[in-house]
Structures are given as C-alpha cells and as structure tokens.
C-alpha positions in Angstrom: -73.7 16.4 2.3 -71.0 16.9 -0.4 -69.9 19.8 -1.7 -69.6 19.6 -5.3 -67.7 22.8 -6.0 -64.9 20.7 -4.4 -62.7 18.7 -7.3 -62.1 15.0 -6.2 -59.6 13.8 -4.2 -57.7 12.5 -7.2 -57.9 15.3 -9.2 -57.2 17.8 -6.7 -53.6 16.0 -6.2 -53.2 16.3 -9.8 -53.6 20.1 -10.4 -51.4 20.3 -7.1 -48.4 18.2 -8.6 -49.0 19.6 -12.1 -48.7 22.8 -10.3 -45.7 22.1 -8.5 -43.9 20.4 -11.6 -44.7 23.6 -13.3 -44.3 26.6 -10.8 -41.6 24.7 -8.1 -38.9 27.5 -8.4 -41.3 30.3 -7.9 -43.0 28.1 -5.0 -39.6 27.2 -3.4 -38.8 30.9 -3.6 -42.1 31.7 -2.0 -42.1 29.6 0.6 -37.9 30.3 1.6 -39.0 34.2 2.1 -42.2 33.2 3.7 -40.2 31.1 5.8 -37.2 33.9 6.5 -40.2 36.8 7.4 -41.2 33.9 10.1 -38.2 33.1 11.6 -36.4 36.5 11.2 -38.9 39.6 9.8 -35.6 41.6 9.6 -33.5 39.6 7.0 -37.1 38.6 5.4 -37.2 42.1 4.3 -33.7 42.3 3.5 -33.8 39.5 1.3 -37.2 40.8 -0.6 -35.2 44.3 -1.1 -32.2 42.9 -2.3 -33.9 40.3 -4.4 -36.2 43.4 -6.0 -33.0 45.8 -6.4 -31.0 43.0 -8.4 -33.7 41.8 -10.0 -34.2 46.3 -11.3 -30.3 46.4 -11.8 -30.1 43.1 -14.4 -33.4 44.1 -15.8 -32.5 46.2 -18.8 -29.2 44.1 -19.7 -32.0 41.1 -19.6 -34.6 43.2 -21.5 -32.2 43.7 -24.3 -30.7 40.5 -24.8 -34.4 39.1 -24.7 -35.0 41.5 -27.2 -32.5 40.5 -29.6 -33.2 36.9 -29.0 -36.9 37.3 -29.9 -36.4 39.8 -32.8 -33.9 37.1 -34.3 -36.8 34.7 -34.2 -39.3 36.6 -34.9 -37.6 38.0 -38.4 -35.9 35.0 -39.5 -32.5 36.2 -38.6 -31.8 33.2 -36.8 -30.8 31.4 -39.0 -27.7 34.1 -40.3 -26.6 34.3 -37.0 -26.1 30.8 -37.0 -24.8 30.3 -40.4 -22.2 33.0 -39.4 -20.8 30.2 -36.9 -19.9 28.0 -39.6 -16.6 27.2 -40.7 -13.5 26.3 -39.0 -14.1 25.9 -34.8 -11.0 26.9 -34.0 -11.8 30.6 -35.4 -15.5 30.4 -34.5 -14.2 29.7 -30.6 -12.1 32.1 -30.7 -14.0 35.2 -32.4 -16.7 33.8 -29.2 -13.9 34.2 -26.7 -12.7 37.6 -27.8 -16.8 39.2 -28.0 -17.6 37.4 -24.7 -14.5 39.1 -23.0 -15.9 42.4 -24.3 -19.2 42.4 -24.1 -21.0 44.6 -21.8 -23.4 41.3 -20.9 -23.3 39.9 -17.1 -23.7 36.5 -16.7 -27.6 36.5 -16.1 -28.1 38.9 -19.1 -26.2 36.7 -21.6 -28.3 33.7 -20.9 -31.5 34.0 -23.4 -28.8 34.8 -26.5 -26.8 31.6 -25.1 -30.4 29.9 -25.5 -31.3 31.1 -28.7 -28.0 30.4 -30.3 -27.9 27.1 -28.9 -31.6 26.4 -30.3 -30.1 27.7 -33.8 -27.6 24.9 -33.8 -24.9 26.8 -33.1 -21.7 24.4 -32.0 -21.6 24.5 -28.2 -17.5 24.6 -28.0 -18.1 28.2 -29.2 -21.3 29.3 -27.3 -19.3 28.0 -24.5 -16.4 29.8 -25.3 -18.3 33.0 -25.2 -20.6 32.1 -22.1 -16.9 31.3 -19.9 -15.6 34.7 -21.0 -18.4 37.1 -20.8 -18.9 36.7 -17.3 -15.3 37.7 -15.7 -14.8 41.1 -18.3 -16.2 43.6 -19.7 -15.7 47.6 -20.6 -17.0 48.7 -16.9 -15.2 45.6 -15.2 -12.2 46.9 -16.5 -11.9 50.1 -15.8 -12.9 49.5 -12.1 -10.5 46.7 -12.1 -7.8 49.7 -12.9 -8.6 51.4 -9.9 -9.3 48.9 -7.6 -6.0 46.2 -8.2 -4.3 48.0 -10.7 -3.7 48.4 -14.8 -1.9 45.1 -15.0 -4.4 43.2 -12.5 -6.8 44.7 -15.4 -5.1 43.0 -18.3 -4.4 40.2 -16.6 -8.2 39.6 -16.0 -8.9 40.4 -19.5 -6.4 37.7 -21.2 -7.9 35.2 -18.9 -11.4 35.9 -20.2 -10.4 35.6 -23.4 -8.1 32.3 -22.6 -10.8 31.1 -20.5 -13.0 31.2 -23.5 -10.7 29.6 -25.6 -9.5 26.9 -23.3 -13.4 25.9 -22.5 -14.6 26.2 -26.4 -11.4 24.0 -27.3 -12.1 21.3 -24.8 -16.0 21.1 -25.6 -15.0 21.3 -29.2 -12.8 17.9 -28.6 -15.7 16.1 -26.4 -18.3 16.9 -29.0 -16.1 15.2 -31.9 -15.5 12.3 -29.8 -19.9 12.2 -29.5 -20.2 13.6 -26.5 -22.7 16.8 -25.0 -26.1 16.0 -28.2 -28.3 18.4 -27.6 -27.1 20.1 -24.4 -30.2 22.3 -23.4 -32.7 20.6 -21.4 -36.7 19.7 -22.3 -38.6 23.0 -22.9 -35.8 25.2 -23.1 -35.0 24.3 -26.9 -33.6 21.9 -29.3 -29.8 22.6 -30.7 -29.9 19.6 -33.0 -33.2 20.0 -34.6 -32.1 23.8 -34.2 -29.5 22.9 -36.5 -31.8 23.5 -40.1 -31.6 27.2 -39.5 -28.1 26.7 -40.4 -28.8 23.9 -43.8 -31.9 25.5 -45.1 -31.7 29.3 -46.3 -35.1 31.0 -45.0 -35.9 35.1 -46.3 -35.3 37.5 -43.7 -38.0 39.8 -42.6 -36.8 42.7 -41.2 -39.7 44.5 -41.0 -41.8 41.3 -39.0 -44.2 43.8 -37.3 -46.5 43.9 -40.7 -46.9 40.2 -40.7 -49.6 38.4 -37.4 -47.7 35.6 -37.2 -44.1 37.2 -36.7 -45.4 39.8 -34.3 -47.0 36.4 -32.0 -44.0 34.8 -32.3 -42.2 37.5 -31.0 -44.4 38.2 -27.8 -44.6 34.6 -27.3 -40.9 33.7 -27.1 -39.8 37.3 -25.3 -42.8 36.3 -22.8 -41.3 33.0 -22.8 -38.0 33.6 -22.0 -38.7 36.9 -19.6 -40.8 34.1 -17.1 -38.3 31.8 -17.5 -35.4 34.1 -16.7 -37.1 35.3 -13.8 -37.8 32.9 -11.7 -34.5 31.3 -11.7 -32.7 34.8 -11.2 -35.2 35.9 -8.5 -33.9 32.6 -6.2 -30.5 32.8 -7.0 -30.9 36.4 -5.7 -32.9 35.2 -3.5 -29.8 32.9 -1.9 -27.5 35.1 -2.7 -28.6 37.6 0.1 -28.9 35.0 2.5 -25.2 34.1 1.5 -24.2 38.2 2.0 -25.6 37.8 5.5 -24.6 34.2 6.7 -21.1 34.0 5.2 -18.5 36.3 7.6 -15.8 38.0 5.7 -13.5 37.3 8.1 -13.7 33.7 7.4 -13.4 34.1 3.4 -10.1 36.2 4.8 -8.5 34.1 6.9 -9.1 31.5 3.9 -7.5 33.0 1.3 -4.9 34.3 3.5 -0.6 34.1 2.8 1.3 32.8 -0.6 2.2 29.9 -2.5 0.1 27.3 -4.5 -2.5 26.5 -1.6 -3.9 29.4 -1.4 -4.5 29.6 -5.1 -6.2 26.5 -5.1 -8.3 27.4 -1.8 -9.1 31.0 -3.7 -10.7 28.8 -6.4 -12.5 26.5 -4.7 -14.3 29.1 -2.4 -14.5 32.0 -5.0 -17.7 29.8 -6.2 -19.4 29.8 -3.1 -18.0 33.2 -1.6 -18.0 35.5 -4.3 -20.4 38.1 -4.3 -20.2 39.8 -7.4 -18.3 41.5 -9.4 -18.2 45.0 -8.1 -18.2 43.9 -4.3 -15.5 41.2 -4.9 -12.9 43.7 -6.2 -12.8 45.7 -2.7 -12.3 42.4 -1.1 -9.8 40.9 -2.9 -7.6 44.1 -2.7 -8.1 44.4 1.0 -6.9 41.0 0.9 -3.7 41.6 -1.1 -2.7 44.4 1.3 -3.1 41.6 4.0 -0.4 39.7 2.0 -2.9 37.4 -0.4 -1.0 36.5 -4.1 -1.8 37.9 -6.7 -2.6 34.8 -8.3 -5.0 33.6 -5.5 -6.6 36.5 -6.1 -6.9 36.4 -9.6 -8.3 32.9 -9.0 -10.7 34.3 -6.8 -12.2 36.6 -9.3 -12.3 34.1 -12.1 -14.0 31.5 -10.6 -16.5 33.2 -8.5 -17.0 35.4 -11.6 -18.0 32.6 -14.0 -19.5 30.2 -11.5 -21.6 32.6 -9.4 -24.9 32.0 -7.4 -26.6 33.6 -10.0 -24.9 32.6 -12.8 -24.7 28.7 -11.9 -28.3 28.7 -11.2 -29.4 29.9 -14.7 -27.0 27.7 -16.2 -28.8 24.5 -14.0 -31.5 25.7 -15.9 -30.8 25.7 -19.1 -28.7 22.9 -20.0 -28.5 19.2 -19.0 -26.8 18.0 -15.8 -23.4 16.8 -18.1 -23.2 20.4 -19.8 -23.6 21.7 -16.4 -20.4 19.7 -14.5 -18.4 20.5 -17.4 -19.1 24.1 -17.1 -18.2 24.1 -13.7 -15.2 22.3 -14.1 -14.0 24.6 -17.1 -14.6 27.1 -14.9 -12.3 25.6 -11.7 -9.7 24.3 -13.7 -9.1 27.4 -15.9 -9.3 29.7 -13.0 -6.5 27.9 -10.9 -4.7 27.9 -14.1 -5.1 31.5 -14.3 -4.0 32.7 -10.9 -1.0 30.0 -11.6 0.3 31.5 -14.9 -0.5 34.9 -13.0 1.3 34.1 -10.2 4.7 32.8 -12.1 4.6 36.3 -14.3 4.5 38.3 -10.8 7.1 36.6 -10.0 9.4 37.2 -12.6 
C-alpha cells in the first residue's frame, strides 16, 4: 500500500536540494548550534545569546541603511545618487574615502548601501574606497580610541582610514581600466553594469513614493529583500565569531604579537583577520599589549586589518560580490594595514 500524500522519490530530492541551494546559510547555521547544544549545552547557549545580542546591537545601524537603500529605489533617487559619482575618479575615491572614515556605519551596516550603489552603476574604485575606510573609523571609534591608546593613536587611525580608502579606490580604479572586476556583485544580489542606466538616462524623482502602489511594493520588496539577506549571513558570522571568543586564548594572540621590529607588524596583520574581535573589545587588547612592549605600529596593524577584514565583515562581503572582488578586498585590506602600522611605526620613531 502506498501512500500518496508522499511526493516521489525524485521529487522529494528536488524540493530538498532546491531547498538547500536556497536556505544553506540559515541551514548550516541551524545545524552548527544544534550541533554545539549537543556536544556542549553550555557554549550552545552562549553562542544563541551572543548571536541574538549582536544581531539587537547591528540592528538599527542595518535598519537604517536598508532604509535608505530601499527609499532610494523606491523614489527614483537612485539614479542622483549615482549620477553624483560621476566625474573625475580620483575626486569621486577620495570624497568615498573621506565619508567612509566618518561615517557612523560598521562594517555589517554599510553593506545594503554598498549593494545598492553598486547596482546603480556606481564605479567600484570608489564604493571600495568607502567600504575599506568605514569599517576601521568613525565618530565613537575615535573618541574611545583617545582614551584607550591615546589622541595621536586616534589620528593615526583616522588618516589610515582615509588612506586606506584612497589606496584601495586607486588600485581598483587602475584594474578596472585595464578590464578587470565587470560586474563585481554576484547572481541575485544585483547588476552594476546594467545598473549603470540610472546614471545615462534621467528618470523624475518621487519624493513622495508612498501615494503611488507600485513604489510603495517596491519598497517593501527590496527592504524585505535585503533585511533576509543581511541576516542570515550576519547571524553565522556571529554565529562563528562566538565560537572564535571562546576557542581562541588571548594569551596566544599575546605572545603573537609580542616585542618590536618589522615581524611583529607583519604577524599583527596577518592574525588581526582571524583574531580580532571587534572594535570596542580589540582596543583593550591591543593597549594591554603595548604596555607589555608591542609597537605601536604592530598595533595599529592589528586594528586595521582585523577592522576591515573581520568575521563578520568578510562574510557579508563573500556574499555580496564575486570570488575576484573578494581576494582583492582582502588583499587591500592586508597590504594597506602592514603599510599603515609601517609608516606608523617610522613616525614613532622619529
């Protein structure tokens, strides 16, 4: 006897891998906690808080920039925002560099306007510009950076945001001419070629886009859009990142980043990407750290590089862009942070 509620064999695998294709982050996610409440109830919890309480803190810098995103598409402001990147590059990268370094947007929360301007055909040298600086400064950053390592520390951190920026969206700018990094963001995230009309073709602006159906759909669609999308890629990198908080001893990321000299600097940035925290715990660390006799510069380094090439931060970048934007990132992000704590290093010493 058969049960013909069942679906057939064949078709049953196909909702399964459709389902898998569709939902894997939010099933790998899923099954890692299910996995962690097995083998150790007491981090499985641990890991759901801390996941839920990061997920509460980044919420209304993500709410906002979805916000914006999705009111710029819903009114037809798009396409000024992206006709207000054309002209020369050099000045578009660096007008990028200088807003990223000031914004008040983490890493995570600067994502769905990195989308949407990329979508708009905005050049990527100065989306990246902005996306390699926002993530290591802003107001709050700074002032904490003052009491934690110090007023010059502080400035120091700042001018590499900016030159960070600069150095990335000049770099990306001269790989693009040569016909490199067409249409960077990958399938279902958006299009910046085809994106690129907004900026040729002059459309009216509707401000008010609540009194037209259409507009208001299009809004809830893309925020809704963009909100799943954001959140289950940050709810595994927090995910990992609280298994990294509770696997990775501090004693070990001391005795690594430990005495002077240009090793150290280069060791700060290679494990500020895997044992940086964030931003506020990292600052406590690294000044702890100096007191034990750490450089400056390595320290700097540190910051920089585990700043801009965070968990978090390089997961939602995996997911938005293709694999070749994604290494480059990263290694704008290595290069420019040694480079940093080096230049840093030489003016402490002079």
């Amino acid at each position: 006897m058969t049960d013909q509620s069942l679906p057939p064999r064949s078709t049953l695998a196909v909702v399964l891998h459709t389902l898998w294709n569709r939902e894997k982050v939010w099933l790998f996610s899923a099954a890692l906690l299910a996995a962690l409440f097995l083998v150790d109830s007491q981090q499985g919890a641990t890991s759901a808080a801390f996941t839920a309480q990061n997920l509460l803190n980044v919420a209304p810098f993500l709410l906002l920039s979805i916000g914006i995103a999705a009111y710029a598409g819903a009114t037809g402001a798009d396409g000024l925002i992206a006709r207000a990147f054309t002209g020369s590059p050099m000045v578009m990268i660096l007008i990028a560099a200088l807003a990223g370094g000031l914004s008040p947007f983490c890493s995570c929360g600067v994502i769905p306007l990195i989308a949407a301007l990329l979508a708009m055909g905005v050049p990527l040298s100065a989306v990246m510009a902005f996306w390699l600086a926002s993530p290591v400064m802003d107001p709050s950053m700074f002032i904490l950076t003052t009491g934690v390592l110090g007023f010059e520390f502080a400035i120091a951190k700042t001018m590499t945001a900016v030159g960070l920026g600069v150095f990335g969206g000049f770099v990306v700018h001269m790989v693009a001419r040569a016909g490199g990094l067409a249409d960077p963001l990958r399938e279902g995230v958006g299009n910046g070629g085809c994106g690129a009309s907004n900026v040729r073709t002059v459309k009216p602006v509707v401000w008010t886009f609540w009194r037209e159906n259409p507009r208001v759909t299009k809004f809830w669609r893309e925020g809704l859009k963009t909100t799943l999308f954001l959140a289950k890629w940050l709810t595994l990198a927090f995910l990992l990142e609280s298994l990294m908080l509770a696997w990775l001893p501090a004693d070990l990321v001391a005795s690594a980043l430990g005495g002077t000299g240009l090793a150290p600097i280069a060791i700060a940035t290679l494990v500020g990407v895997p044992a940086y925290l964030n931003g506020y715990a990292a600052l406590p660390l690294v000044g702890g750290l100096m007191e034990q006799g750490m450089a400056p510069g390595a320290g700097l380094a540190f910051l920089v590089a585990g700043g801009v090439s965070s968990l978090p931060a390089a997961v939602a970048v995996w997911a938005l862009v293709k694999r070749q934007v994604f290494l480059l990132y990263l290694g704008l992000a290595l290069t420019g942070s040694f480079a940093s704590g080096l230049l840093f290093q030489l003016w402490m010493a002079i």
